[in-house]
C-alpha positions as CSV (number, residue, x, y, z in Angstrom):
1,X,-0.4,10.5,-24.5
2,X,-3.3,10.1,-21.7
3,X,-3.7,13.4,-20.2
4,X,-4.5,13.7,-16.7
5,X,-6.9,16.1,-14.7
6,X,-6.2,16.4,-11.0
7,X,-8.6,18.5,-8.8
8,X,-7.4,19.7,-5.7
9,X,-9.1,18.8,-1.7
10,X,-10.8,21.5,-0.2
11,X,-9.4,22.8,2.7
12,X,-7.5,25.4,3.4
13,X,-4.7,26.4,6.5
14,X,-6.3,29.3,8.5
15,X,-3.8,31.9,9.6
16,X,-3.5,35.4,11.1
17,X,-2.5,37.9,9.0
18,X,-0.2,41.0,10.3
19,X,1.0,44.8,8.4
20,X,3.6,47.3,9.0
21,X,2.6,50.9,8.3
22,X,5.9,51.4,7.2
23,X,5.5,49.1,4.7
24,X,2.7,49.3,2.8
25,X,3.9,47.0,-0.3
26,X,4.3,43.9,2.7
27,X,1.6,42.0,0.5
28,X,3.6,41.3,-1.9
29,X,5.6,39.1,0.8
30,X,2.8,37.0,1.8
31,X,2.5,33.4,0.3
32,X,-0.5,31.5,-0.3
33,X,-1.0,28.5,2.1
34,X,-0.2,25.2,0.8
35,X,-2.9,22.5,-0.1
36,X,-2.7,19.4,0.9
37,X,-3.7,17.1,-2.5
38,X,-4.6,13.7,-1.5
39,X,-4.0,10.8,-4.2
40,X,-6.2,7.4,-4.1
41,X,-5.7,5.1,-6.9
42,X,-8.2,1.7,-7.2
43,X,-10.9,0.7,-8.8
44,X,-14.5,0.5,-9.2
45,X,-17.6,-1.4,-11.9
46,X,-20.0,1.1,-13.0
47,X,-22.7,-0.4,-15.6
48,X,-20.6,-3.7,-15.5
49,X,-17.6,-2.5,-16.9
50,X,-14.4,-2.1,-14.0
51,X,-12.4,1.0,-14.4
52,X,-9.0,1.8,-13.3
53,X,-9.0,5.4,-11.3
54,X,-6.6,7.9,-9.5
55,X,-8.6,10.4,-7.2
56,X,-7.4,13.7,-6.1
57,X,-8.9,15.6,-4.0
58,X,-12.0,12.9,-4.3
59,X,-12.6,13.1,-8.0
60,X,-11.6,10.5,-10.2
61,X,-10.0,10.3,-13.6
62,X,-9.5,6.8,-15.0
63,X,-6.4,6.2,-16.2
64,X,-6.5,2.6,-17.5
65,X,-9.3,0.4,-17.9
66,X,-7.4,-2.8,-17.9
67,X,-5.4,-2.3,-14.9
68,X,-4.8,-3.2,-11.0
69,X,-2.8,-0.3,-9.2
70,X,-1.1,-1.8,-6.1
71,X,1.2,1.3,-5.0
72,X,1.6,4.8,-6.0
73,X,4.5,7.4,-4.9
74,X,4.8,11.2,-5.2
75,X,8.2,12.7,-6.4
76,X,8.1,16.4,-6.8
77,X,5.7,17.0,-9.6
78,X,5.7,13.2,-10.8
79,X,3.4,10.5,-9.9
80,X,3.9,6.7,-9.8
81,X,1.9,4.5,-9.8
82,X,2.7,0.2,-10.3
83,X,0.3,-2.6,-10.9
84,X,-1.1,-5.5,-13.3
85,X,-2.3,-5.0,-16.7
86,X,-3.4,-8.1,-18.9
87,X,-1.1,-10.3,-16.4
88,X,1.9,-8.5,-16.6
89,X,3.7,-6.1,-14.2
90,X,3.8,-2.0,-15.4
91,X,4.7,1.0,-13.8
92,X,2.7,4.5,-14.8
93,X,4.3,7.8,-14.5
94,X,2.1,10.6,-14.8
95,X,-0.1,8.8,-16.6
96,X,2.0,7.1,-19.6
97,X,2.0,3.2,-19.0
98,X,5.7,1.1,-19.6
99,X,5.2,-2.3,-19.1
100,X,7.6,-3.7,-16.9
101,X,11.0,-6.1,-18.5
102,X,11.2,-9.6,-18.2
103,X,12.5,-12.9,-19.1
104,X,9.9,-14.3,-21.4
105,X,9.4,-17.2,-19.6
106,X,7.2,-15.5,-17.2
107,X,3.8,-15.4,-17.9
108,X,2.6,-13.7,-14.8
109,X,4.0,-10.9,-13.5
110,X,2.8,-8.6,-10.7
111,X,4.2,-5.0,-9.9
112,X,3.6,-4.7,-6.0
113,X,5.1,-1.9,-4.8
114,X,7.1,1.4,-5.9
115,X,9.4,3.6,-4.3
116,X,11.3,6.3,-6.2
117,X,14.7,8.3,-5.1
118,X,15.9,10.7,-7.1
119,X,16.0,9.9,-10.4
120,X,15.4,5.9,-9.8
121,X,12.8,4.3,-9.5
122,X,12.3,0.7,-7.8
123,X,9.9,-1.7,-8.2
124,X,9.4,-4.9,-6.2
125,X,7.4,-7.8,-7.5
126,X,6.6,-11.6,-8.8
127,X,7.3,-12.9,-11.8
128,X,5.9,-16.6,-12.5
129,X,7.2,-18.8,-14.6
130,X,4.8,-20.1,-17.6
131,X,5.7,-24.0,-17.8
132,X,6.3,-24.5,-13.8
133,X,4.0,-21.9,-12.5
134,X,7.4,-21.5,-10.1
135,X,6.8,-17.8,-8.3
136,X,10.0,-15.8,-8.4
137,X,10.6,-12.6,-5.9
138,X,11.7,-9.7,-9.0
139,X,13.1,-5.9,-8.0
140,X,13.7,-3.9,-10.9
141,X,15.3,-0.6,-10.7
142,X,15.2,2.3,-13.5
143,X,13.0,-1.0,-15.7
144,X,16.2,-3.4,-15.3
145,X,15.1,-6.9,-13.3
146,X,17.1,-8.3,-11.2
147,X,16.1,-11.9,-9.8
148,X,16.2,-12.2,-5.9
149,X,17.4,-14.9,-4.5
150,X,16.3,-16.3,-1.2
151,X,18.0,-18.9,-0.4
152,X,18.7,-23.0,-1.2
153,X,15.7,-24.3,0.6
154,X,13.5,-21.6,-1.4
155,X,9.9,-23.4,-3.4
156,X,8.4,-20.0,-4.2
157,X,9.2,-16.4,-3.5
158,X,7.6,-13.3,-3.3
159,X,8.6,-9.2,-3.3
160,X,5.7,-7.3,-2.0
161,X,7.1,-4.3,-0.9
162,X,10.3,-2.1,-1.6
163,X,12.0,1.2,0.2
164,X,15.2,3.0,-0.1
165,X,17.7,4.5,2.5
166,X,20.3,6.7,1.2
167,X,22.4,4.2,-1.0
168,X,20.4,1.2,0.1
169,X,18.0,-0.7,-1.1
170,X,15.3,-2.7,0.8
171,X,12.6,-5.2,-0.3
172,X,10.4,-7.5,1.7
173,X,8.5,-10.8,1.0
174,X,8.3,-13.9,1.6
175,X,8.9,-17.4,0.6
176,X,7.6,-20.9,0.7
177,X,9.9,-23.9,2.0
178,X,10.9,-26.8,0.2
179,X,9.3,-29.3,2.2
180,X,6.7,-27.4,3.5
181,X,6.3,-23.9,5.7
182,X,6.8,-20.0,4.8
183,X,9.5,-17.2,5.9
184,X,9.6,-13.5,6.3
185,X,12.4,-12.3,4.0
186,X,13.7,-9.1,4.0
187,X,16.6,-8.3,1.2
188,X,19.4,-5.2,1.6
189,X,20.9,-4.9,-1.8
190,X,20.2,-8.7,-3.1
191,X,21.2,-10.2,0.6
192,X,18.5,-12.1,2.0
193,X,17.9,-12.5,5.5
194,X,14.3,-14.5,6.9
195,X,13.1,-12.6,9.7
196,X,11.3,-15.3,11.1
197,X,10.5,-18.7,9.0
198,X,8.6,-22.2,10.6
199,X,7.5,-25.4,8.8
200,X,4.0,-24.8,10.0
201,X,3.0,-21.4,10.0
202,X,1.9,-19.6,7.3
203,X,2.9,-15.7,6.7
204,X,2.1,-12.9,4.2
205,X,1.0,-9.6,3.5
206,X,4.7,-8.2,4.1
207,X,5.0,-4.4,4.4
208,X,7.8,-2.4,4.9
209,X,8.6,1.0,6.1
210,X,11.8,3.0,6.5
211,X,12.0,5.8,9.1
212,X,15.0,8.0,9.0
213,X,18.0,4.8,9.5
214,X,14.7,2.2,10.8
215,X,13.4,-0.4,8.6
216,X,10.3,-1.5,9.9
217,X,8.3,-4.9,8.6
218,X,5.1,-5.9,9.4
219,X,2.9,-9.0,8.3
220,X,0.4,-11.4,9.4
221,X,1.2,-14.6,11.0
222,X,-1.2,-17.5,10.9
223,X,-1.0,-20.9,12.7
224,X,-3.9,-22.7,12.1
225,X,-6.4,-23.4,14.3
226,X,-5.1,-20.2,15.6
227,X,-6.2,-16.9,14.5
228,X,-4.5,-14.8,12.1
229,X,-2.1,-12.3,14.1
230,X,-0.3,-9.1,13.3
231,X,3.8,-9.4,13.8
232,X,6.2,-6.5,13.8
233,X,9.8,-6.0,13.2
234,X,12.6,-3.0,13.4
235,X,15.7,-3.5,12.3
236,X,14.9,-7.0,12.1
237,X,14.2,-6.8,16.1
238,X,10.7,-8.3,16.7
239,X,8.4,-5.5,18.2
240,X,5.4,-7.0,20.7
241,X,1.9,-6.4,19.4
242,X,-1.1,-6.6,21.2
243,X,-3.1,-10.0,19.9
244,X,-6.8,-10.1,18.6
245,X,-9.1,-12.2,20.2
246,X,-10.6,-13.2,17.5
247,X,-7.9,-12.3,14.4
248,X,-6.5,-9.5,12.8
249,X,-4.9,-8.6,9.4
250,X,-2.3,-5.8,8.3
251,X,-2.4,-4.6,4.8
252,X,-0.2,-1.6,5.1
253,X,2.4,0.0,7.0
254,X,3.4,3.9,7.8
255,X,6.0,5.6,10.3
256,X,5.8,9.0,11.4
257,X,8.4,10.0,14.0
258,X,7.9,7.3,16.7
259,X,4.6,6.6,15.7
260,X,3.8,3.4,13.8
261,X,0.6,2.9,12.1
262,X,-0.6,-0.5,10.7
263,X,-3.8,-0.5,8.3
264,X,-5.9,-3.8,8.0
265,X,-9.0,-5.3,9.5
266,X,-10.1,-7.3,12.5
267,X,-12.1,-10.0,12.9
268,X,-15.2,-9.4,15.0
269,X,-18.3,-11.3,16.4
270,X,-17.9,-14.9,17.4
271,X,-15.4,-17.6,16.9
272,X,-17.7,-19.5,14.3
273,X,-19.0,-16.5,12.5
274,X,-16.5,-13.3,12.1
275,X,-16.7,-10.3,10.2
276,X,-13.5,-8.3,8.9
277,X,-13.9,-4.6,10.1
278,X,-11.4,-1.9,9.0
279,X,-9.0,-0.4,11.6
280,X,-5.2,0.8,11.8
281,X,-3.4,1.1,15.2
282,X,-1.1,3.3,16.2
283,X,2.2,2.4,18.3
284,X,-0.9,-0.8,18.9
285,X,-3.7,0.7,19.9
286,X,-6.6,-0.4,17.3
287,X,-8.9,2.6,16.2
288,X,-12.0,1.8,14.9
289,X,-13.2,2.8,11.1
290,X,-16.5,1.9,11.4
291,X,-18.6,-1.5,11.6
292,X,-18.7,-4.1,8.9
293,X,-21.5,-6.5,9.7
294,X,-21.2,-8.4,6.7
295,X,-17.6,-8.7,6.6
296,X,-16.8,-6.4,3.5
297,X,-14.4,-3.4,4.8
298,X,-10.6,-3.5,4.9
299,X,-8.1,-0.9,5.2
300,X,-5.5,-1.1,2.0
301,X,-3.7,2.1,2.5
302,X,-2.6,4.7,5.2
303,X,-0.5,7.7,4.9
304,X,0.2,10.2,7.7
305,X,0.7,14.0,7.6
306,X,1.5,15.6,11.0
307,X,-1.5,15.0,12.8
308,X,-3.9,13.8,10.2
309,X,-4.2,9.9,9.4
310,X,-5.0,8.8,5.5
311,X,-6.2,5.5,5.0
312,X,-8.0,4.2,1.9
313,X,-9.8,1.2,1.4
314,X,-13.2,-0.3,0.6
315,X,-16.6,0.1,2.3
316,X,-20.2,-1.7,2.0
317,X,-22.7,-3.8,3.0
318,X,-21.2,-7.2,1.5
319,X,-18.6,-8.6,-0.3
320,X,-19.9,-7.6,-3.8
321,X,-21.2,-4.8,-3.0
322,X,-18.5,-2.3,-1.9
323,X,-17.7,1.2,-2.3
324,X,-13.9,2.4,-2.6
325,X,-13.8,5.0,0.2
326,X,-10.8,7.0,2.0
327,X,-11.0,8.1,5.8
328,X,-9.5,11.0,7.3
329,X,-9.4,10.9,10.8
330,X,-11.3,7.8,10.8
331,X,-14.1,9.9,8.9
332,X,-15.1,8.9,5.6
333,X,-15.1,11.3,2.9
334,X,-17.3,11.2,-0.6
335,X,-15.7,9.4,-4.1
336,X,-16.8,10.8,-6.8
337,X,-18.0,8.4,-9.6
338,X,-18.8,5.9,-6.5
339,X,-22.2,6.5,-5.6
340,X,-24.1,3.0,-5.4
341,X,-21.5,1.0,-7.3
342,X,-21.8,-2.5,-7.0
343,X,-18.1,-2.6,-6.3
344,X,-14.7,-1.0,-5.5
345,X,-11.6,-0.4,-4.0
346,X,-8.6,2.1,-3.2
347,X,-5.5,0.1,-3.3
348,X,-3.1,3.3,-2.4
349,X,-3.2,6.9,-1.2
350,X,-0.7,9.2,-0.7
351,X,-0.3,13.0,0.5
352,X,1.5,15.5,-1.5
């Protein structure tokens, strides 16, 4: 058994503190204020050698040194977190890896995203099939796969993001089209329904978010020449976004109350030579993380607590040369174990 060490965020929730003469044992009422403990699981090479890390409070203990995380949730005093190892999907709770069952005619097989209620826990993913490299959307719940279908006119699917609502369970993805083209799936219980699909544009990078009763969905839509855009769904309702001039990307998705955050980057400069910088927007209103003039930053991860905005991602000077690096009100804060890296990333981040 891997044991893990977590170290708590600094920080602390100022107060005003109040006693009755006429009861002079009132301290023993009082509570200690509740820290915040951010998570951030990714990655980063040190020496040439890539480790696998989860950061609390900004220090990191590595976990794995063959694996990808791709999503991480927070149940109580259990963290999970799901990802790649050696090409197949796994799933690590508190720190103890399972790998992931499968038919063993897949090969390849991705764990993209993890949602846990109660005692269950979901996984969405791919699963790719050894001889015909066919991609196959996969949702497993409690480690049992269950194959979703996507329809007759389905080439390739893919799960990339999962979410439960009382007694139901959601997964988003997408799938290519016999004959050509791409379609926004979204699945309720194993029922399939493509939010938007076309024989010519190109989609991906599916998120999902549910909100009390609201499932939200967000990806990218790209119709070349055209620039890549940001599209938006609830309840399966398309939701205007503002366009980028130039391009835009979402990588992740988050709803607080009426407020809906998308993390990604934007493209910048000219038409004939862009560089991805990191943003999110709120309810569509892009706020900057900083300038990327080489094109290197991207925002994986965002998480929201009351007023306070989480994102995690990379930052640097080029493309092989980043730092892993989470914001906090679009301020950067310090990795340990980062510190001139030649490369990294945080994949997820979550506030407990």
């Amino acid at each position: 058994m891997k044991k893990w060490i977590f170290f708590c965020l600094s920080g602390l929730v100022g107060g005003t503190m109040f006693t009755a003469c006429s009861r002079p044992d009132d301290s023993a009422d009082i509570q200690p204020p509740h820290v915040k403990a951010v998570y951030a699981a990714g990655y980063y090479s040190l020496a040439g050698k890539t480790y696998t890390a989860l950061w609390k409070g900004g220090r990191a203990t590595v976990f794995d040194s063959s694996a990808v995380p791709m999503d991480m949730f927070v149940n109580g005093n259990d963290l999970y977190i799901s990802g790649i190892k050696n090409s197949k999907g796994y799933f690590w709770k508190n720190g103890m890896a399972t790998q992931l069952s499968t038919d063993p005619v897949y090969g390849y097989v991705i764990a993209n995203s993890v949602s846990v209620s109660g005692t269950d826990v979901h996984i969405a993913g791919m699963a790719e099939e050894s001889v015909t490299y066919r991609k196959q959307a996969i949702y497993w719940k409690n480690n049992v796969p269950v194959m979703l279908n996507a329809g007759s006119n389905t080439e390739n699917s893919y799960a990339q993001s999962v979410g439960v609502s009382g007694s139901d369970v959601y997964v988003a993805g997408y799938k290519t089209i016999i004959g050509g083209g791409t379609a926004v799936v979204l699945w309720k219980n194993g029922t399939a329904t493509d939010l938007i699909s076309s024989p010519s544009v190109d989609y991906g990078n599916i998120n999902l978010y549910i909100s009390g009763s609201d499932v939200y969905v967000t990806c990218y839509e790209y119709n070349f020449p055209a620039t890549e855009q940001i599209r938006l769904w609830k309840n399966g309702t398309p939701v205007s976004f503002p366009a980028s001039p130039l391009g835009a990307v979402p990588s992740c998705l988050f709803v607080n109350g009426t407020d809906v955050y998308i993390g990604g980057f934007e493209r910048e400069g000219t038409p004939s030579n862009t560089n991805a910088v990191p943003r999110y927007w709120k309810n569509g209103v892009a706020v900057s993380l900083g300038d990327s003039p080489n094109g290197a930053d991207i925002v994986r991860s965002i998480y929201v607590d009351g007023t306070d905005v989480y994102a995690g991602g990379t930052i640097g000077s080029t493309m092989s040369a980043s730092n892993p690096v989470v914001w906090k009100n679009a301020v950067p804060y310090t990795l340990t174990g980062t510190i001139n890296n030649p490369y990294g990333e945080i994949m997820t981040v979550f506030v407990k």
